[in-house]
HTML snippet that shows the backbone in 3Dmol.js (N, CA, C, O; Angstrom):
<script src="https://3Dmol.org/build/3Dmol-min.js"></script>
<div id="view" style="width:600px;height:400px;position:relative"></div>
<script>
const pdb = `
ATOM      1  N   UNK A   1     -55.560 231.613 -69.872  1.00  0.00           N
ATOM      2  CA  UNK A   1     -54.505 231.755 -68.892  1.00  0.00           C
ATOM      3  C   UNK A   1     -54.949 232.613 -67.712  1.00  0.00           C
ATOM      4  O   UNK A   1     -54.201 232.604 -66.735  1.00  0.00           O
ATOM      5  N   UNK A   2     -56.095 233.379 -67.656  1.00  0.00           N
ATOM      6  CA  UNK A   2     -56.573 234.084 -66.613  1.00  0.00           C
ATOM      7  C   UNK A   2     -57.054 233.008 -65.645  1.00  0.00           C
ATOM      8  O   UNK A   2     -57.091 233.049 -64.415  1.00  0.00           O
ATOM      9  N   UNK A   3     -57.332 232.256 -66.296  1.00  0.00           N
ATOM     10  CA  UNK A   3     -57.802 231.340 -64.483  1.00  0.00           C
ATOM     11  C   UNK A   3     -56.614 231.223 -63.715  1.00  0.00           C
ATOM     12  O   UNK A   3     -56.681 231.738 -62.599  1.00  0.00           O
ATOM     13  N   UNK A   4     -55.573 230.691 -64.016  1.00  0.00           N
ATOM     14  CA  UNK A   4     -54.107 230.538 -63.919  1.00  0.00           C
ATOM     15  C   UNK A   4     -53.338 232.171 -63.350  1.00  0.00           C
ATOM     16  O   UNK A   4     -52.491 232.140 -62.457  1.00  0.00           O
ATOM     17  N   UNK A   5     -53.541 232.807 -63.656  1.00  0.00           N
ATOM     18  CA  UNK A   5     -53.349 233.754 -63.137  1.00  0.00           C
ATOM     19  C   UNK A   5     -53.678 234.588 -61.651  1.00  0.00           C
ATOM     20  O   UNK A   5     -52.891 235.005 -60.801  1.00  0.00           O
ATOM     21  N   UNK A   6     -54.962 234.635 -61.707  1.00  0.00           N
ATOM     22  CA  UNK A   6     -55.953 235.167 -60.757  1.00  0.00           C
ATOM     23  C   UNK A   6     -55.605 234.415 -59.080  1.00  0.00           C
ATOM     24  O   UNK A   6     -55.708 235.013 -58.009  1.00  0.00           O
ATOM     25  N   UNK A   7     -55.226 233.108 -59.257  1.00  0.00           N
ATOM     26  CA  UNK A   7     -55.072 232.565 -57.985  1.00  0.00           C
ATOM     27  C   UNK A   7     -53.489 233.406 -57.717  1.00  0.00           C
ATOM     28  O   UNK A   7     -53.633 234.038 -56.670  1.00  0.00           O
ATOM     29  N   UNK A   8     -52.682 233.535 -58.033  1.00  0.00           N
ATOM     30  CA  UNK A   8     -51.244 234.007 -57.470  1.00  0.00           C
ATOM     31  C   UNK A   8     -51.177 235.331 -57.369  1.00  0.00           C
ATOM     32  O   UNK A   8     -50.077 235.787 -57.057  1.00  0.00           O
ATOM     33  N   UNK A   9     -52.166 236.165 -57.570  1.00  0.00           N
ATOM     34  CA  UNK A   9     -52.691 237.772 -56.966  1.00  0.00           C
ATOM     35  C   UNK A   9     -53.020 237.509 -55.892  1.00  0.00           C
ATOM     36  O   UNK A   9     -53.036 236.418 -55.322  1.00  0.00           O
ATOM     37  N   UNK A  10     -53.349 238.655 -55.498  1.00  0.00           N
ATOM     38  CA  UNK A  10     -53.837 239.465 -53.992  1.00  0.00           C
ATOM     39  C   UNK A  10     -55.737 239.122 -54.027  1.00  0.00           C
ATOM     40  O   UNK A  10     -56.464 238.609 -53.176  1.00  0.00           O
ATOM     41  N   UNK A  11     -56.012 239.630 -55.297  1.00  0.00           N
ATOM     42  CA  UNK A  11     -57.415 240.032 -55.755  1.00  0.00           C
ATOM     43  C   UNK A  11     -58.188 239.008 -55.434  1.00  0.00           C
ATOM     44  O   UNK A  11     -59.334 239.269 -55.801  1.00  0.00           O
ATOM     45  N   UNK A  12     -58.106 237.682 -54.788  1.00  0.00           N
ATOM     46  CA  UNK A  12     -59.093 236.456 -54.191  1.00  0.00           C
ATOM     47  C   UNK A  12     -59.248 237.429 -52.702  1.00  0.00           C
ATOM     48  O   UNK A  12     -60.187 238.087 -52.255  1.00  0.00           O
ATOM     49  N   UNK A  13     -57.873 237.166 -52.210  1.00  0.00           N
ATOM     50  CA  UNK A  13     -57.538 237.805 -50.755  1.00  0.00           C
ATOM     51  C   UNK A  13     -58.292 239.045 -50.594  1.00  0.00           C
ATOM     52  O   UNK A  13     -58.964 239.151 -49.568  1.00  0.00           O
ATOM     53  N   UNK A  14     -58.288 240.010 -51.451  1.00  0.00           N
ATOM     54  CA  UNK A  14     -58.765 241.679 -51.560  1.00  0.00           C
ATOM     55  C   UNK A  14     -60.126 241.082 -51.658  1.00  0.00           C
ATOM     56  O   UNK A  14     -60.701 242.048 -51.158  1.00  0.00           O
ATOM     57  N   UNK A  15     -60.710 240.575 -51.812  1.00  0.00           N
ATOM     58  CA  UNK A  15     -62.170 240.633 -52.762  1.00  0.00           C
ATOM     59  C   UNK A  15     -62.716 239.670 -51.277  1.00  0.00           C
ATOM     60  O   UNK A  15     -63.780 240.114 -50.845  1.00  0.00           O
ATOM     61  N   UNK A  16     -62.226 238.610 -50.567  1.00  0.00           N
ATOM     62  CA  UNK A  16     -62.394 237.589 -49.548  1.00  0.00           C
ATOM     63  C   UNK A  16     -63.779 236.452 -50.286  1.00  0.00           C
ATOM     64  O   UNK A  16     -64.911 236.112 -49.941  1.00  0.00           O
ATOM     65  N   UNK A  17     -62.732 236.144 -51.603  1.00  0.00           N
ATOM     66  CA  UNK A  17     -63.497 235.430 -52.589  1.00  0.00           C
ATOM     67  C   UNK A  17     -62.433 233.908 -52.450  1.00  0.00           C
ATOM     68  O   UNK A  17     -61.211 233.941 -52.592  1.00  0.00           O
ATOM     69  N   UNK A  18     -63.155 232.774 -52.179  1.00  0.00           N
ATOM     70  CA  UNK A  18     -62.444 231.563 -52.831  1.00  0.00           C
ATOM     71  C   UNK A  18     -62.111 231.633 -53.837  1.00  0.00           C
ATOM     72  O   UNK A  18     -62.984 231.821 -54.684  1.00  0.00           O
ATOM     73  N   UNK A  19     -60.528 231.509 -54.328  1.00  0.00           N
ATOM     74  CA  UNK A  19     -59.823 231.577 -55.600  1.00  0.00           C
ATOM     75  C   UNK A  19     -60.943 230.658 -56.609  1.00  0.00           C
ATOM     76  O   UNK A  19     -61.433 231.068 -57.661  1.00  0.00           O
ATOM     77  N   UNK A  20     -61.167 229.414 -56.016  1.00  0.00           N
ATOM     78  CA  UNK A  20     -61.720 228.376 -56.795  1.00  0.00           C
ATOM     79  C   UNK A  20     -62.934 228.436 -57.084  1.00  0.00           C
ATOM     80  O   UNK A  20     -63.493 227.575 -57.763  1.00  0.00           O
ATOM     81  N   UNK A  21     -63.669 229.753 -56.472  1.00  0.00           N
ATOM     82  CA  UNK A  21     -64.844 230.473 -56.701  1.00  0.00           C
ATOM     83  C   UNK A  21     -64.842 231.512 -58.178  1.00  0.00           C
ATOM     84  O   UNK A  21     -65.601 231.630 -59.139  1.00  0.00           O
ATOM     85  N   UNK A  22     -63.703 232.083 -57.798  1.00  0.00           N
ATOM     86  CA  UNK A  22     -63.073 233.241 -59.094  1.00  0.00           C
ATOM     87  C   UNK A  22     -63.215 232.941 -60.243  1.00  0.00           C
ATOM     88  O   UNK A  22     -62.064 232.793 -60.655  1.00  0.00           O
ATOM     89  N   UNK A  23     -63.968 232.732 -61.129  1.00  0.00           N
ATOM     90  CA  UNK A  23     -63.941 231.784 -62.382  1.00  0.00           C
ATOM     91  C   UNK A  23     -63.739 233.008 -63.126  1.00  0.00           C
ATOM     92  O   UNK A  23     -64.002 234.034 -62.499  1.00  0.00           O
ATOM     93  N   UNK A  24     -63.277 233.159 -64.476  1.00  0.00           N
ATOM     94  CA  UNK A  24     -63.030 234.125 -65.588  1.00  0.00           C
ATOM     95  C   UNK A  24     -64.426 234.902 -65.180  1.00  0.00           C
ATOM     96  O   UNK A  24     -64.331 235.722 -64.266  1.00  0.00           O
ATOM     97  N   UNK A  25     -65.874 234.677 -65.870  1.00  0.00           N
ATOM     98  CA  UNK A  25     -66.894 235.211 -66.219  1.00  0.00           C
ATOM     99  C   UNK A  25     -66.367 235.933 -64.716  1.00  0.00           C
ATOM    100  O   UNK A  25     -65.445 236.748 -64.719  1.00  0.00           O
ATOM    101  N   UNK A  26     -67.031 235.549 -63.526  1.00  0.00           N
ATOM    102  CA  UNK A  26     -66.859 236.373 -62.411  1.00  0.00           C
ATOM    103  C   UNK A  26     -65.979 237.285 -62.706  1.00  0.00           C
ATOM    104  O   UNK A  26     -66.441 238.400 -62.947  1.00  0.00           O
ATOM    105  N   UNK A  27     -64.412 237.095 -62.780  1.00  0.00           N
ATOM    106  CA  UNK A  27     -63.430 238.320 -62.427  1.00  0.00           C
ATOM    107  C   UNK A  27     -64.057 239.862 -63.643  1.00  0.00           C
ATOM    108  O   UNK A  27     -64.451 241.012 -63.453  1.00  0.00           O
ATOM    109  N   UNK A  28     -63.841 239.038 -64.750  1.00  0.00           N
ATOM    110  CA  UNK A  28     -64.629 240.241 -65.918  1.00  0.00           C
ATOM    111  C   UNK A  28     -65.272 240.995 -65.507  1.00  0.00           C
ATOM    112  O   UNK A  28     -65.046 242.193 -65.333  1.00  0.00           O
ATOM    113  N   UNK A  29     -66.646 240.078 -65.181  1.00  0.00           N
ATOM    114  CA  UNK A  29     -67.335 241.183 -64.538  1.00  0.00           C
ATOM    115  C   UNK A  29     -66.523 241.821 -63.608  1.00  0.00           C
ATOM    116  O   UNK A  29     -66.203 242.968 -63.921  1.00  0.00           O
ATOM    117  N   UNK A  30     -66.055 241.348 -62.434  1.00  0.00           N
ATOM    118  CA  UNK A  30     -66.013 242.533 -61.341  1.00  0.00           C
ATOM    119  C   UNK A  30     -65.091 243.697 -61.727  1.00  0.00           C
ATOM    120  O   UNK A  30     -65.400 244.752 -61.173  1.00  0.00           O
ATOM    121  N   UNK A  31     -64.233 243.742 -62.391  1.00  0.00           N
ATOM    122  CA  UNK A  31     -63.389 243.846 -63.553  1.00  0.00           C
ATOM    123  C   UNK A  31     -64.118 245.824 -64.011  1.00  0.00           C
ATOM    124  O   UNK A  31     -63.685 246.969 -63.876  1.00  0.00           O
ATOM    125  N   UNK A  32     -65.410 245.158 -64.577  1.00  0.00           N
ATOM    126  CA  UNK A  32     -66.445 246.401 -64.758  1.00  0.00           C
ATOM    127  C   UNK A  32     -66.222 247.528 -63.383  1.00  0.00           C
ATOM    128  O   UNK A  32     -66.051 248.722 -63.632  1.00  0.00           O
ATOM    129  N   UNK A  33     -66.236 247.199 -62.435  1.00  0.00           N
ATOM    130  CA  UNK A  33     -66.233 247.933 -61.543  1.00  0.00           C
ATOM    131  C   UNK A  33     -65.072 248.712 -61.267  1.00  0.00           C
ATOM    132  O   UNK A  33     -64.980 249.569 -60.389  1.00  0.00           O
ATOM    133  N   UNK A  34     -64.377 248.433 -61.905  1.00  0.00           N
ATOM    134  CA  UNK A  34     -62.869 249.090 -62.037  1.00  0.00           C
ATOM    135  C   UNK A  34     -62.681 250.325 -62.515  1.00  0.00           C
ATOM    136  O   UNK A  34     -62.359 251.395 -61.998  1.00  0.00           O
ATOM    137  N   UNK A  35     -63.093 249.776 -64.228  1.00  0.00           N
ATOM    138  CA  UNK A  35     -63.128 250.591 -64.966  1.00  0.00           C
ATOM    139  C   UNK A  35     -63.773 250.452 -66.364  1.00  0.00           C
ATOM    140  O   UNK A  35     -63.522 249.355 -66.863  1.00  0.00           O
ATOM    141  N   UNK A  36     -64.426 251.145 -67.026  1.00  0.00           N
ATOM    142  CA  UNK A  36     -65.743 250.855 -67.443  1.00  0.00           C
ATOM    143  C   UNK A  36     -65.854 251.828 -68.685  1.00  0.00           C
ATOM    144  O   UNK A  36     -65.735 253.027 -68.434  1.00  0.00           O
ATOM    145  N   UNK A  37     -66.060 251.464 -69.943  1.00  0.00           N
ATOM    146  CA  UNK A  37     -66.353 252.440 -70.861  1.00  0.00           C
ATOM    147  C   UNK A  37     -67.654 252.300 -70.987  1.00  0.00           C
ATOM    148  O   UNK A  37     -68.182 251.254 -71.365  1.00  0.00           O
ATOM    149  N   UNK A  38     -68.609 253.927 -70.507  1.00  0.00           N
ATOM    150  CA  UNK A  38     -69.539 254.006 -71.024  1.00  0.00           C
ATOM    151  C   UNK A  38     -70.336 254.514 -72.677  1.00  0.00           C
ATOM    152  O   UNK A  38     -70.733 255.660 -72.889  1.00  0.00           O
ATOM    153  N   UNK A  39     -70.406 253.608 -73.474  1.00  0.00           N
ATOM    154  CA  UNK A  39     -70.531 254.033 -74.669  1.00  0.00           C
ATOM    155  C   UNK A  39     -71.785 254.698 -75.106  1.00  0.00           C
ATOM    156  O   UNK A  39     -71.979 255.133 -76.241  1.00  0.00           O
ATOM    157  N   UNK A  40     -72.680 254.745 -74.042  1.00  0.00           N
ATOM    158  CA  UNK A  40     -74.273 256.032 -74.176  1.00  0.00           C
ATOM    159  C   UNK A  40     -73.494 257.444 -74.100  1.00  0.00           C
ATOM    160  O   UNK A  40     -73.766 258.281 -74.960  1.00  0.00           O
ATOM    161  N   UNK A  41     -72.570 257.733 -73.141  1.00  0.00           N
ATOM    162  CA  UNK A  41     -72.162 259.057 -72.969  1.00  0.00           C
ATOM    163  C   UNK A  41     -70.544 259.504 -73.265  1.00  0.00           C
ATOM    164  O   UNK A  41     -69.968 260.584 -73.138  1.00  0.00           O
ATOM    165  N   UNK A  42     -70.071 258.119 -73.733  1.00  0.00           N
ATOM    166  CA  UNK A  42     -69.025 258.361 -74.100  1.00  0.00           C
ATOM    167  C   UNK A  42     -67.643 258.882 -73.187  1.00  0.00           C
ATOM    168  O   UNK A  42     -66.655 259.588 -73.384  1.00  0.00           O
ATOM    169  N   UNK A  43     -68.269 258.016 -71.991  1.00  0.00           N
ATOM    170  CA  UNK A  43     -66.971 258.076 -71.292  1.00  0.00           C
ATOM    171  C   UNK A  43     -66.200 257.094 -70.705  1.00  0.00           C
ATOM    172  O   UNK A  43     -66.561 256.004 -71.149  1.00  0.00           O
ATOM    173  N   UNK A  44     -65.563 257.017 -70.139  1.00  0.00           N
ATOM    174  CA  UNK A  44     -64.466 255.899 -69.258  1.00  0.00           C
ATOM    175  C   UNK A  44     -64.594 255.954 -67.556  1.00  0.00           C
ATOM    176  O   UNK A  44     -63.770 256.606 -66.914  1.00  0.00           O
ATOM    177  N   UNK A  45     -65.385 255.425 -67.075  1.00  0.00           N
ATOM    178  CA  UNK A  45     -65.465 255.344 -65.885  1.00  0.00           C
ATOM    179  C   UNK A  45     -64.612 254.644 -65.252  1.00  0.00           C
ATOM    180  O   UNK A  45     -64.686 253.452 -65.551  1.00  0.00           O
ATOM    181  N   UNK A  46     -63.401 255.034 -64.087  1.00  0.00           N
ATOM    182  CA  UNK A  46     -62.343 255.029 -63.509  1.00  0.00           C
ATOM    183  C   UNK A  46     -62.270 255.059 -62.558  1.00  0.00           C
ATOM    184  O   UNK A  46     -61.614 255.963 -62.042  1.00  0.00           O
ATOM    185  N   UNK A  47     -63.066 253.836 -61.577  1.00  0.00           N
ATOM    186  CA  UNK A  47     -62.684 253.815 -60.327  1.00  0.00           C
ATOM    187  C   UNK A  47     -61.578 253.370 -59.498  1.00  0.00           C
ATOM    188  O   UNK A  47     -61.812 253.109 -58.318  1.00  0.00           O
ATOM    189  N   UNK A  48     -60.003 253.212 -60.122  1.00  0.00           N
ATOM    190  CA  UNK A  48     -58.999 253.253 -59.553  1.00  0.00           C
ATOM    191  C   UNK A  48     -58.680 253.893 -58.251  1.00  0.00           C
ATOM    192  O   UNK A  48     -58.547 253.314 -57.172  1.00  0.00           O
ATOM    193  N   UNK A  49     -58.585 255.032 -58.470  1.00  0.00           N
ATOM    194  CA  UNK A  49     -58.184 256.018 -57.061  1.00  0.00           C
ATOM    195  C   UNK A  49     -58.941 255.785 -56.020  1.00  0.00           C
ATOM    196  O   UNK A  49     -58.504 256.041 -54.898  1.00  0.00           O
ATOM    197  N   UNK A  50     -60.333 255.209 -56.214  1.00  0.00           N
ATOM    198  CA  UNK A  50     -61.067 254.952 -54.830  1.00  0.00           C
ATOM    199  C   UNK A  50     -60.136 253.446 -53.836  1.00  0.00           C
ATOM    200  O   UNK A  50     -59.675 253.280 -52.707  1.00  0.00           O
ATOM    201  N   UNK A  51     -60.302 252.489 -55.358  1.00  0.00           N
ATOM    202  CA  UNK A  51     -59.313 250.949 -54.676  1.00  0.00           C
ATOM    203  C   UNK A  51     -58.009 251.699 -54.177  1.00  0.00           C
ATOM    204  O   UNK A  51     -57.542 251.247 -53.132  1.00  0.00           O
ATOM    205  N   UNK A  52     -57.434 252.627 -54.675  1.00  0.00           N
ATOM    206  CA  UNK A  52     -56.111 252.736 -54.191  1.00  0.00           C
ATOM    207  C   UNK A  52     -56.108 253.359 -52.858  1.00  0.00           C
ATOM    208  O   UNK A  52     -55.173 253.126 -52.092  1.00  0.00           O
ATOM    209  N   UNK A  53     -57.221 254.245 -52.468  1.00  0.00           N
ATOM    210  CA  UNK A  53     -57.310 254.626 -51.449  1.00  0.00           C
ATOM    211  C   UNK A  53     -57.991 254.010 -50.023  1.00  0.00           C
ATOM    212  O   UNK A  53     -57.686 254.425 -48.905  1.00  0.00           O
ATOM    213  N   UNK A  54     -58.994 252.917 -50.295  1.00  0.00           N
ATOM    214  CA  UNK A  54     -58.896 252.360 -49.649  1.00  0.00           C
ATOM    215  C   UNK A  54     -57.946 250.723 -49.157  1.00  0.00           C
ATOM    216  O   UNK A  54     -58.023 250.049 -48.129  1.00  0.00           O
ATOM    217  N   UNK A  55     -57.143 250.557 -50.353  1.00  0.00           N
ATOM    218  CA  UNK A  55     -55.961 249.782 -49.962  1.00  0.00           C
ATOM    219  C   UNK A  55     -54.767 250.587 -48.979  1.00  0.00           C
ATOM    220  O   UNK A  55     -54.165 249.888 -48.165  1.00  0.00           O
ATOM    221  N   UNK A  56     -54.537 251.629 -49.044  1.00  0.00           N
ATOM    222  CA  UNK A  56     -53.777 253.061 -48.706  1.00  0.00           C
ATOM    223  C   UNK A  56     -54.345 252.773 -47.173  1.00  0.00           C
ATOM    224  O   UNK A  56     -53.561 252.613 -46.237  1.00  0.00           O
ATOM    225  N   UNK A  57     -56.118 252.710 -46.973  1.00  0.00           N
ATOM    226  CA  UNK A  57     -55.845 252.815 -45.453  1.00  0.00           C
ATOM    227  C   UNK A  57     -56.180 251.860 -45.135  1.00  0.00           C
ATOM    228  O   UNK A  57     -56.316 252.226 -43.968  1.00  0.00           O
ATOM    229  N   UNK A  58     -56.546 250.587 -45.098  1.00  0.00           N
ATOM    230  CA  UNK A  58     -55.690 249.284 -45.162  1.00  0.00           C
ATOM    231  C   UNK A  58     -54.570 249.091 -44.661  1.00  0.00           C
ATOM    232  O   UNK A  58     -54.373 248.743 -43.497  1.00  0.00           O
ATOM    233  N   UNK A  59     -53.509 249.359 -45.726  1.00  0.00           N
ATOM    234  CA  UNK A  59     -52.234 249.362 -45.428  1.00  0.00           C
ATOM    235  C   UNK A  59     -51.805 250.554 -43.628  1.00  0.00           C
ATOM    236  O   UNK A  59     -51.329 250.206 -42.547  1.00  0.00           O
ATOM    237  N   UNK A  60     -52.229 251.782 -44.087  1.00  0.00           N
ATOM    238  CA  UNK A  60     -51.943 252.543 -42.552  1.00  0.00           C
ATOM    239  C   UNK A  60     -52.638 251.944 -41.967  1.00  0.00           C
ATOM    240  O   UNK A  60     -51.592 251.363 -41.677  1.00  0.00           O
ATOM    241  N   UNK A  61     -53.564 251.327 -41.330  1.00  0.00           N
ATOM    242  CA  UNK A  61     -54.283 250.596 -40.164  1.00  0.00           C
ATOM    243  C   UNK A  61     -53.140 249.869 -39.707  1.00  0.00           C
ATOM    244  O   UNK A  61     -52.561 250.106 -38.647  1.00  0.00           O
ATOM    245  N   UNK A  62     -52.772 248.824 -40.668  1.00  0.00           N
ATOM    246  CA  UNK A  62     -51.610 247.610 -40.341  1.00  0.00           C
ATOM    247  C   UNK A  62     -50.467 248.401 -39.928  1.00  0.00           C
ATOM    248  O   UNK A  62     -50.014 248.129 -38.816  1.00  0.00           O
ATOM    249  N   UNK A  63     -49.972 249.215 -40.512  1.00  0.00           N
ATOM    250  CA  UNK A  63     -48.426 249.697 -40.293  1.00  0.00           C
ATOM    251  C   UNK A  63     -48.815 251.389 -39.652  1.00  0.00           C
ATOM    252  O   UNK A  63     -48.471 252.304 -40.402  1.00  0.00           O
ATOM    253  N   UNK A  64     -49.323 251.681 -38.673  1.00  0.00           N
ATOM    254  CA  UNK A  64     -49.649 252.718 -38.582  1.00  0.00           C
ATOM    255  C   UNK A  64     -48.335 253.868 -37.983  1.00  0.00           C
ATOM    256  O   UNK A  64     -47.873 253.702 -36.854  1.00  0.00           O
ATOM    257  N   UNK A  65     -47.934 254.782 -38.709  1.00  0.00           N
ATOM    258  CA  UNK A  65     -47.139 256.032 -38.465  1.00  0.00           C
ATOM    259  C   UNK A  65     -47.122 255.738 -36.795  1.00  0.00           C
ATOM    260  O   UNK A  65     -48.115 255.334 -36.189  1.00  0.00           O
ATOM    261  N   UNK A  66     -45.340 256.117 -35.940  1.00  0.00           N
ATOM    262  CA  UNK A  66     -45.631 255.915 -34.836  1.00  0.00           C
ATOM    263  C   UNK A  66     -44.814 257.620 -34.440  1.00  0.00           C
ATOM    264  O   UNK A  66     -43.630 257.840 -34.697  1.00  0.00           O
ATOM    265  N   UNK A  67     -45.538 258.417 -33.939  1.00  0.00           N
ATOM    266  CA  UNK A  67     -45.088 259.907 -33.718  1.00  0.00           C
ATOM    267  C   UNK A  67     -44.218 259.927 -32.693  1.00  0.00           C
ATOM    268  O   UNK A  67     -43.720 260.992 -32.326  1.00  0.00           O
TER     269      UNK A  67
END
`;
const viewer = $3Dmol.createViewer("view");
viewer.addModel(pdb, "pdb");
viewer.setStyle({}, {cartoon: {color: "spectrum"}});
viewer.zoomTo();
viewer.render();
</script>
């Protein structure tokens, strides 16, 4: 159901990937880049807050504060 899915997100648009390019194996992987358990050191690598922040100025570019 993830193929089915993936086209009615943002994440083709965010990524400037052809949906019909997006195949499962692809998203997984990119997926890794997200967030990531490293099991050599035993941690969880969590790159959330970076995507959120650059969606954040993204978003202010488009709608920018008017003083």
């Amino acid at each position: 159901m993830l193929e089915n899915w993936i086209p009615t997100t943002d994440l083709p648009r965010l990524m400037e990937v052809n949906p019909a390019d997006l195949t499962r194996t692809l998203f997984l992987t990119a997926m890794d880049f997200v967030c990531y358990e490293d099991r050599t050191i035993g941690q969880i690598h969590d790159f959330t807050h970076k995507i959120d922040d650059v969606l954040y100025k993204q978003w202010r570019n488009m709608h920018p504060l008017h003083g």
